[in-house]
C-alpha positions as CSV (number, residue, x, y, z in Angstrom):
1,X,-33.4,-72.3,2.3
2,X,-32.7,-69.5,4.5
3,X,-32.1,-71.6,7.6
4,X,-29.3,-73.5,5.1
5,X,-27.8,-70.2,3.6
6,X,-27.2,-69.3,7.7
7,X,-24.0,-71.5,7.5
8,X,-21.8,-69.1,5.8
9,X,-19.0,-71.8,5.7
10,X,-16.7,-73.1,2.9
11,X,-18.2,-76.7,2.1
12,X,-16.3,-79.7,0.9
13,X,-16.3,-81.3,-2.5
14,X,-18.5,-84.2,-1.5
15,X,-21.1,-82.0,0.6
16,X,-21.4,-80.0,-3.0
17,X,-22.2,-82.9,-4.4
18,X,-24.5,-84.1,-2.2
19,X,-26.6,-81.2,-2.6
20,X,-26.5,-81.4,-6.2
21,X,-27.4,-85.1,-6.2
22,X,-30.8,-83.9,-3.9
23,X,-31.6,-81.2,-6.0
24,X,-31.1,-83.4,-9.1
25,X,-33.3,-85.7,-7.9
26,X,-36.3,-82.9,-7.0
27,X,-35.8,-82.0,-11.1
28,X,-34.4,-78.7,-9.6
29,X,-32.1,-78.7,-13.0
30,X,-35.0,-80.3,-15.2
31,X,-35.3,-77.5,-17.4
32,X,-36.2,-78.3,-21.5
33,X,-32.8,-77.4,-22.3
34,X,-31.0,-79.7,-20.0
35,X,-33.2,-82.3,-20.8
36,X,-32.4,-82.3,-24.6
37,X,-28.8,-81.7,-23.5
38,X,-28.9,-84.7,-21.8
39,X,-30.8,-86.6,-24.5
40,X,-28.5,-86.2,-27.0
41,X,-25.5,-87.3,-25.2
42,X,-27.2,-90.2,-24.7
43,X,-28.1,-89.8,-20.7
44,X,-31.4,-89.5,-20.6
45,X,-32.6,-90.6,-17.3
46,X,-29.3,-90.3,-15.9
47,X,-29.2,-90.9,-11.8
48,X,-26.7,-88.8,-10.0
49,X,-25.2,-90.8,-7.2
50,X,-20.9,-90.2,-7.6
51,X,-18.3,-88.3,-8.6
52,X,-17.9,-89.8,-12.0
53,X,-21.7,-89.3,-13.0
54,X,-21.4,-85.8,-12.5
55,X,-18.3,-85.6,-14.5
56,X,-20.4,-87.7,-17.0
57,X,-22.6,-84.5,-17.8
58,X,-22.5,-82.5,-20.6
59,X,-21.7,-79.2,-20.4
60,X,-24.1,-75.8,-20.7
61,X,-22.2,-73.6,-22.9
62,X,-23.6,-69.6,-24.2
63,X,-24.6,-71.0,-27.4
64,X,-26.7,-73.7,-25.4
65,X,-28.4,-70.4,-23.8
66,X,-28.1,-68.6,-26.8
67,X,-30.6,-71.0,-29.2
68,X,-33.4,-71.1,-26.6
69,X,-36.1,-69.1,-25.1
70,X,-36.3,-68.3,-21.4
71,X,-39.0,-70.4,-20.7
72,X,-36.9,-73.4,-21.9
73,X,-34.4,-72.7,-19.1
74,X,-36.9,-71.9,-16.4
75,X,-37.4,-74.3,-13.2
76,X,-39.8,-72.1,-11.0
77,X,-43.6,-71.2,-11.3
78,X,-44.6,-68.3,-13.0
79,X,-45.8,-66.9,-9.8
80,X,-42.4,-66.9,-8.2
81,X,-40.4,-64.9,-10.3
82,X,-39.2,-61.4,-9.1
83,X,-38.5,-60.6,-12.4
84,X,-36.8,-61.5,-16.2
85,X,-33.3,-59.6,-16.9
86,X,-31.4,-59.8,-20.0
87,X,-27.6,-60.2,-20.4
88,X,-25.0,-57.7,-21.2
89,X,-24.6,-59.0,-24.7
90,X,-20.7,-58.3,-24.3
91,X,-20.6,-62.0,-25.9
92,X,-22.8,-62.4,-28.3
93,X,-26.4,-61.6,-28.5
94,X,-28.6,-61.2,-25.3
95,X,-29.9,-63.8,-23.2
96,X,-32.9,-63.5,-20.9
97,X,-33.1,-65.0,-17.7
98,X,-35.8,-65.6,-15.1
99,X,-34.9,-64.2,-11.4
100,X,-36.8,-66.1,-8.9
101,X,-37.9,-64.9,-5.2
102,X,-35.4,-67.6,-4.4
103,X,-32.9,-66.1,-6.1
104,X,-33.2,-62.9,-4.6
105,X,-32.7,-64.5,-1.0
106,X,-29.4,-66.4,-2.4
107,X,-28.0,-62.9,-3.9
108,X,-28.6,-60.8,-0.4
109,X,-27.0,-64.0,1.3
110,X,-23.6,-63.8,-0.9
111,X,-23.5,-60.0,-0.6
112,X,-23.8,-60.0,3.2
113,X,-20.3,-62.8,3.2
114,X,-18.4,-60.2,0.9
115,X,-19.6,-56.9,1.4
116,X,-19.5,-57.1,5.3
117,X,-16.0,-57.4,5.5
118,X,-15.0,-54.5,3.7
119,X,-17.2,-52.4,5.7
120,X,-20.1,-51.4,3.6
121,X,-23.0,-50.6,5.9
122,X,-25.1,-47.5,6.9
123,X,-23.7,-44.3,6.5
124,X,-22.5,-45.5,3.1
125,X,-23.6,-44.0,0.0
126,X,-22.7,-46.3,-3.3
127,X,-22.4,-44.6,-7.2
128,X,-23.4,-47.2,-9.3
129,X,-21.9,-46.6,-12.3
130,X,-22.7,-49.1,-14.8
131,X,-25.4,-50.2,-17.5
132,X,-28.9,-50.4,-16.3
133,X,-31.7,-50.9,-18.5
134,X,-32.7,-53.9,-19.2
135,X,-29.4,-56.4,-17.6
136,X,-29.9,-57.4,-13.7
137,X,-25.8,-56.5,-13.2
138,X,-26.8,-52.7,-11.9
139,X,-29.8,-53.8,-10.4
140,X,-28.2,-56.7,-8.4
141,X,-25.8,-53.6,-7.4
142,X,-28.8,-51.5,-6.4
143,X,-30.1,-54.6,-4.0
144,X,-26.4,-55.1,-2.7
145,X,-26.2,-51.9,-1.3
146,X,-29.9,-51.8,0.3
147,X,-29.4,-55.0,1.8
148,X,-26.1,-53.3,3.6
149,X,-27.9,-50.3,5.0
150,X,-26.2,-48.4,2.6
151,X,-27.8,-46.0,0.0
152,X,-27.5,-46.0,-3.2
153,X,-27.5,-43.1,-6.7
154,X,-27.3,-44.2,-10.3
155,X,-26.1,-42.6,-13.5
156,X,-28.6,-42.6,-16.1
157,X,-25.6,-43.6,-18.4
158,X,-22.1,-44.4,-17.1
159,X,-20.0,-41.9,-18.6
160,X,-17.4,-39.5,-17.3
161,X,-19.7,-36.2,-16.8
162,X,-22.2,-38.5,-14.5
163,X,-19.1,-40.0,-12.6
164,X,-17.7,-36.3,-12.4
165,X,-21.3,-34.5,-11.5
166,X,-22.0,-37.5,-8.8
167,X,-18.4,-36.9,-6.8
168,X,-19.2,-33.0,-6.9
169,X,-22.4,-33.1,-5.6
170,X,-23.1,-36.3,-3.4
171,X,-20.6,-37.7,-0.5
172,X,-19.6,-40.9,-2.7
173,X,-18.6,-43.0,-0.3
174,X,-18.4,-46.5,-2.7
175,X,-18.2,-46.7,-6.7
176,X,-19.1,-49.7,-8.6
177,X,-18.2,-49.9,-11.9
178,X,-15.8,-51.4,-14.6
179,X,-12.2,-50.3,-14.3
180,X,-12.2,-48.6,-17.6
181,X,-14.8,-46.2,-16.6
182,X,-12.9,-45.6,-13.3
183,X,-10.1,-44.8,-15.0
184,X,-12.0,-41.8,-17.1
185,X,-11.4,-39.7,-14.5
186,X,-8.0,-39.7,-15.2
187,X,-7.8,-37.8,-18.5
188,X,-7.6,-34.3,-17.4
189,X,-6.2,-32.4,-14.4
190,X,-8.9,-31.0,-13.2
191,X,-11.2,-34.2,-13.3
192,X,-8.3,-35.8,-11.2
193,X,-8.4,-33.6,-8.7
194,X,-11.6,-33.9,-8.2
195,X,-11.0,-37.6,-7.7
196,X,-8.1,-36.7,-5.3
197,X,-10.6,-34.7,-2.9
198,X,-13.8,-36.9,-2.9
199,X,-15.0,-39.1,-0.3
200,X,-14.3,-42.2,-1.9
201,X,-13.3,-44.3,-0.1
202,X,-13.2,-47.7,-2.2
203,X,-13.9,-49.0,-5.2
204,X,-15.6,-52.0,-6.4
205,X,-15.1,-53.0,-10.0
206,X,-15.8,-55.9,-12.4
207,X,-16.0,-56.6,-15.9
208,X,-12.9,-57.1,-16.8
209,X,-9.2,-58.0,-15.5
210,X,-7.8,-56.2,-12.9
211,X,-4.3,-56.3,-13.0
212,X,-1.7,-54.8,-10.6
213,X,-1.0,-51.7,-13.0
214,X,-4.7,-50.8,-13.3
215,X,-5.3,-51.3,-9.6
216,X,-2.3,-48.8,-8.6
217,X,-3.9,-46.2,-11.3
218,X,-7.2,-46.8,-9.5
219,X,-5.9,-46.1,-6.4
220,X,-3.2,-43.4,-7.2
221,X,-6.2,-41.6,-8.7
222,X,-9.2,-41.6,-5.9
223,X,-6.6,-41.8,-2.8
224,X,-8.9,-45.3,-2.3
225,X,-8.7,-48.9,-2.0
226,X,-9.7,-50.6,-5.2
227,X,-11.2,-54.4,-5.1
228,X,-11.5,-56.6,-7.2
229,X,-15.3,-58.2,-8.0
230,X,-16.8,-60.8,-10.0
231,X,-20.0,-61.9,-11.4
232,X,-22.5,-63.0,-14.4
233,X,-25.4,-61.8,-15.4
234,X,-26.2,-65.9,-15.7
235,X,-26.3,-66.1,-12.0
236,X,-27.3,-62.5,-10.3
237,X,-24.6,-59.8,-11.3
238,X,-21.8,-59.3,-9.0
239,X,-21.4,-62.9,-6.9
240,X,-17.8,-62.6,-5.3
241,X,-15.2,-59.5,-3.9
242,X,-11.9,-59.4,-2.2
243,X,-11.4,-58.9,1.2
244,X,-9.6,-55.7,2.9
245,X,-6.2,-58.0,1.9
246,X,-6.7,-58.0,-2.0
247,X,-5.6,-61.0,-3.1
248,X,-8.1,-63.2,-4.3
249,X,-12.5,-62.9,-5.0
250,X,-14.2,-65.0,-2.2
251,X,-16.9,-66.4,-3.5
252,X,-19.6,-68.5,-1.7
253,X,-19.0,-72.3,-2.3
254,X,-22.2,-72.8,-0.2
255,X,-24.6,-71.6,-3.1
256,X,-22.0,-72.1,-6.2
257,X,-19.9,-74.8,-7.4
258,X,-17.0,-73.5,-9.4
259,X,-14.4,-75.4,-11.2
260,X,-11.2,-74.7,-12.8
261,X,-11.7,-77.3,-16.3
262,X,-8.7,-77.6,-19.1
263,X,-9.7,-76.4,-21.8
264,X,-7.8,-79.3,-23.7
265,X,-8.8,-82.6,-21.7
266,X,-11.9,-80.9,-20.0
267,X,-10.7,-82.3,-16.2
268,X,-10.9,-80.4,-13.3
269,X,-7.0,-78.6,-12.6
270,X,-6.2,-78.6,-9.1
271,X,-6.0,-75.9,-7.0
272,X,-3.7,-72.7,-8.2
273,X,-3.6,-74.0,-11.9
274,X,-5.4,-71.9,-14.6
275,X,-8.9,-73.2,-16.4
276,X,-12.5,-72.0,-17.8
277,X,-14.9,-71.4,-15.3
278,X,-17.6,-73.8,-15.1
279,X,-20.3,-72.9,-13.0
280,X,-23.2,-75.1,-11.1
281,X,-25.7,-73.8,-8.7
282,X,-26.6,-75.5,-5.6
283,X,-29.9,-74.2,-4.8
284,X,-33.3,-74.2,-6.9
285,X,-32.7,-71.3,-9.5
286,X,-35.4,-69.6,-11.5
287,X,-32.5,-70.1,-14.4
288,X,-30.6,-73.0,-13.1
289,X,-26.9,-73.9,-14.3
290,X,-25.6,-77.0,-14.0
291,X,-21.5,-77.6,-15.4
292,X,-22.1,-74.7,-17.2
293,X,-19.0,-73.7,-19.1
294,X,-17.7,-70.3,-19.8
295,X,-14.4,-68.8,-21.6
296,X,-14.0,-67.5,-18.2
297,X,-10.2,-68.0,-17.0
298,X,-10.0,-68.7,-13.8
299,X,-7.7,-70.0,-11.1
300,X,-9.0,-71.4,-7.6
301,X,-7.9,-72.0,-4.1
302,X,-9.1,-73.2,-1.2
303,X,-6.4,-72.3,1.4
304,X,-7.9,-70.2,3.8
305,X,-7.2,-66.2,3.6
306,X,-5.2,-64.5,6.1
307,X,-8.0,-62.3,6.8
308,X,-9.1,-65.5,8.3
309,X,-12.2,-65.9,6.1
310,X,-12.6,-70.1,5.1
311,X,-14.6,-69.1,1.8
312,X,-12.6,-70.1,-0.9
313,X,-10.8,-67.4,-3.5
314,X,-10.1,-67.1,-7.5
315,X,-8.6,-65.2,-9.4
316,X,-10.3,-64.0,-12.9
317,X,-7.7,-63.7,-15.7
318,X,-9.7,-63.0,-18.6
319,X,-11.0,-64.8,-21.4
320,X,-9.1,-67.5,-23.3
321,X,-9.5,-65.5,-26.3
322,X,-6.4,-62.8,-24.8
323,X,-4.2,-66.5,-23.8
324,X,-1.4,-68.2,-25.3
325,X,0.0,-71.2,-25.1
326,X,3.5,-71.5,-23.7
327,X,6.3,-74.2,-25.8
328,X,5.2,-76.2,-22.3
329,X,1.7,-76.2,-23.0
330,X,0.7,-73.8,-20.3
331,X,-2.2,-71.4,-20.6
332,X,-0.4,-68.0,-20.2
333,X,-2.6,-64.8,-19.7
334,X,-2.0,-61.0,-19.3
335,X,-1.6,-61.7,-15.4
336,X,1.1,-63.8,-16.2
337,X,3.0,-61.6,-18.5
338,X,2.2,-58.6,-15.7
339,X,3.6,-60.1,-12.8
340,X,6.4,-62.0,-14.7
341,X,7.4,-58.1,-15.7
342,X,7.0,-56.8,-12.5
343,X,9.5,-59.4,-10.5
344,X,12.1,-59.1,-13.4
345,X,12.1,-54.8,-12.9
346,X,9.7,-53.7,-10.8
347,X,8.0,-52.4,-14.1
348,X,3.9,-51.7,-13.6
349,X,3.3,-49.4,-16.7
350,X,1.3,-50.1,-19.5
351,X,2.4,-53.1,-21.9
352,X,1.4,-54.9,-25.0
353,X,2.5,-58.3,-26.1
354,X,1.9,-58.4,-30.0
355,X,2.4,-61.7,-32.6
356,X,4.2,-60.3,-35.9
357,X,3.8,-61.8,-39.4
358,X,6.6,-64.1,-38.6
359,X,4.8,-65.7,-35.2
360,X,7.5,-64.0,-33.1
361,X,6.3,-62.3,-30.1
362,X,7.0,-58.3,-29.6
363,X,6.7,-56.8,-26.4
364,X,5.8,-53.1,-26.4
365,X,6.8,-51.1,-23.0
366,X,5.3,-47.5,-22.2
367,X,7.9,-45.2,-20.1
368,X,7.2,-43.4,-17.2
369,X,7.3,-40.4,-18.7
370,X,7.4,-39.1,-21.9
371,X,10.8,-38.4,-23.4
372,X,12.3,-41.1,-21.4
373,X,13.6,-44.6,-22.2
374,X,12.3,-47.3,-20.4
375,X,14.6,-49.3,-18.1
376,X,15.6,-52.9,-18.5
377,X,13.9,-53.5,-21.4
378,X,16.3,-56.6,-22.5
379,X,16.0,-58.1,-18.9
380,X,12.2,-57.9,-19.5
381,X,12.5,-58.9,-23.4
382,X,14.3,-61.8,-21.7
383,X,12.2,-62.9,-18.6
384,X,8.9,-63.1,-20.7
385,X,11.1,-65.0,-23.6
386,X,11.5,-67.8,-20.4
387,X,8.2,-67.7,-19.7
388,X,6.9,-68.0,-22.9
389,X,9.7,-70.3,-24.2
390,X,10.4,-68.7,-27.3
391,X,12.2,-65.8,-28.7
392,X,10.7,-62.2,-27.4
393,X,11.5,-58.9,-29.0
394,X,11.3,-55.6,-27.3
395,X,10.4,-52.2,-28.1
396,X,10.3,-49.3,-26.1
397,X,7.2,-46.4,-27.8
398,X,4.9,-44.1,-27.1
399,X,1.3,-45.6,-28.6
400,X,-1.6,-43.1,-28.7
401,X,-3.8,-45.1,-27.4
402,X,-2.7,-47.4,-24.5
403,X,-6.0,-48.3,-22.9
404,X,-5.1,-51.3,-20.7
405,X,-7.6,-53.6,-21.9
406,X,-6.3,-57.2,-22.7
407,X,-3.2,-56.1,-24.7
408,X,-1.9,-59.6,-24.9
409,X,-1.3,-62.1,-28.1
410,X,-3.0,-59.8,-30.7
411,X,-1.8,-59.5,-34.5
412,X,0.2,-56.6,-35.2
């Protein structure tokens, strides 16, 4: 394995499947769920030699996960596992997972092809602000940074006085955490300015969309880069960042097979369209996945980066839950409605997109400043109606609340 994972190089379709149709063979997906997965679609003793037998598989789905034990999804001898981590539970109820010894070399492999380019490495010192307990997401973070040279301090729970008390007293170099919980920081003068004068110098968060208007908070805020990263507590926490560029989360197509699938026909899109994320592993997992389908959105490419990395890059858009369908039939998410906004005007302040009793859409803007008006609201009203194709309303207010969070295609 660790000769293989030397490679580092962005494989094609067919050599994916080639190392899926090998580790099919060795039973390396076997597991008891798979197997009455596969009995009842019929497929029981299924051979994997094409294209069109893999896309014969069922899919794994959370509520495949969700109705069995651990041990029904485990591959791997008891005496190889590292250890058994439970989900965040964001999506339902938790799901446990066995991590292997394999795993662990798979997961240090990844984070050496993202992290290095962004310059993590000794001298470092990461603030891991996230959940811990009983999930592997904070303790894959933990192992990401050792495996860079870099140290490491945790928050015993990620709130805003740890994140304030950690950029006081340590020389935070890194933060990982979710963009909400960067942006708490934010609230108060003082607690900005103590942002303003730390050592961060970048950012690494997950768990949720980051759009352009977040990321320019993020940054306005710390004086630091902010990237985007990506990850399930499925596979081993965080599995993909941007580069120094920030536009688009390399991900190792050496170790993972991901795929774009419509959520309608359930075919692959091609590159640059919008679909679920369906996940398969190409090596022998404690937990394996194989076409394991998420409500992910995703979109792929493999054009090569202009940093001049080959790994391939997506974009995470949220879950189809915050989508709408456009009078085209196109899947349109809060990154579409944010850049759409922000090539009509320039606009990157807070917005909601809300469905009133009639099914008309409402756009809600946020001004700059309060007291003001914002500008170009009917241009906007207008650009998001063609996008949409249908008839857009605007509104120009001053909500409470406007923690930018998925504010898209929700019931007023």
């Amino acid at each position: 394995m660790e000769n293989y994972l030397k490679k580092g190089q962005m494989l094609t379709r067919q050599q994916q499947l080639e190392i899926i149709y090998s580790l099919w063979e060795e039973g390396a997906y076997a597991t008891d769920l798979y197997r009455s997965i596969l009995n009842e679609a019929g497929l029981r003793g299924l051979k994997l030699k094409n294209e069109e037998d893999f896309q014969s598989l069922p899919f794994m789905t959370r509520d495949d996960i969700r109705r069995t034990t651990y041990s029904q999804r485990m591959i791997c001898e008891k005496e190889d596992v590292l250890g058994y981590f439970a989900s965040s539970g964001t999506t339902g109820s938790k799901k446990v997972y066995a991590f292997s010894k394999d795993d662990k070399v798979v997961q240090e492999y990844v984070t050496r092809q993202v992290y290095t380019p962004l310059g993590i490495g000794p001298g470092d010192l990461g603030l891991i602000a996230v959940p811990l307990g009983s999930g592997n997401m904070g303790h894959s973070m933990i192992w990401q940074y050792m495996v860079m040279g870099a140290g490491f301090y945790c928050v015993d729970q990620p709130d805003l006085p740890n994140i304030r008390f950690a950029l006081q007293q340590m020389p935070i170099t890194t933060i990982s955490t979710l963009p909400s919980l960067a942006m708490e920081m934010s609230k108060k003068e003082e607690d900005r300015k103590i942002a303003r004068n730390s050592t961060v110098k970048r950012l690494l968060v997950g768990g949720d969309v980051l759009t352009r208007i977040r990321r320019r908070q993020i940054e306005e805020l710390y004086q630091a880069k902010c990237y985007d990263s990506f990850g399930m507590s499925e596979i081993f926490g965080p599995t993909g960042n941007e580069c120094l560029l920030q536009d688009g989360i390399h991900f190792c197509n050496d170790v993972l097979l991901i795929e774009a699938i419509d959520p309608d026909t359930h075919q692959v899109v091609e590159d640059g369209q919008t679909g679920l994320a369906c996940y398969t592993v190409l090596w022998r997992k404690g937990s394996p996945l194989i076409r394991y389908l998420t409500d992910d959105l995703i979109t792929i490419t493999h054009e090569k980066c202009k940093c001049g990395s080959s790994l391939p890059r997506l974009w995470y858009k949220g879950r189809i839950d915050f989508t709408r369908r456009s009078a085209e039939g196109k899947i349109i998410s809060p990154h579409d409605i944010e850049n759409t906004l922000f090539r009509a005007t320039g606009y990157a302040s807070p917005y909601s997109v809300g469905i009133l009793d009639n099914g008309e859409l409402r756009l809600h803007l946020v001004p700059e400043a309060p007291g003001t008006e914002c500008n170009g609201t009917t241009i906007m009203a207008c650009a998001i109606s063609e996008l949409m194709g249908e008839k857009v309303t605007s509104v120009c207010d001053h909500p409470k609340d406007y923690e930018y969070k998925n504010h898209c295609f929700r019931e007023e």
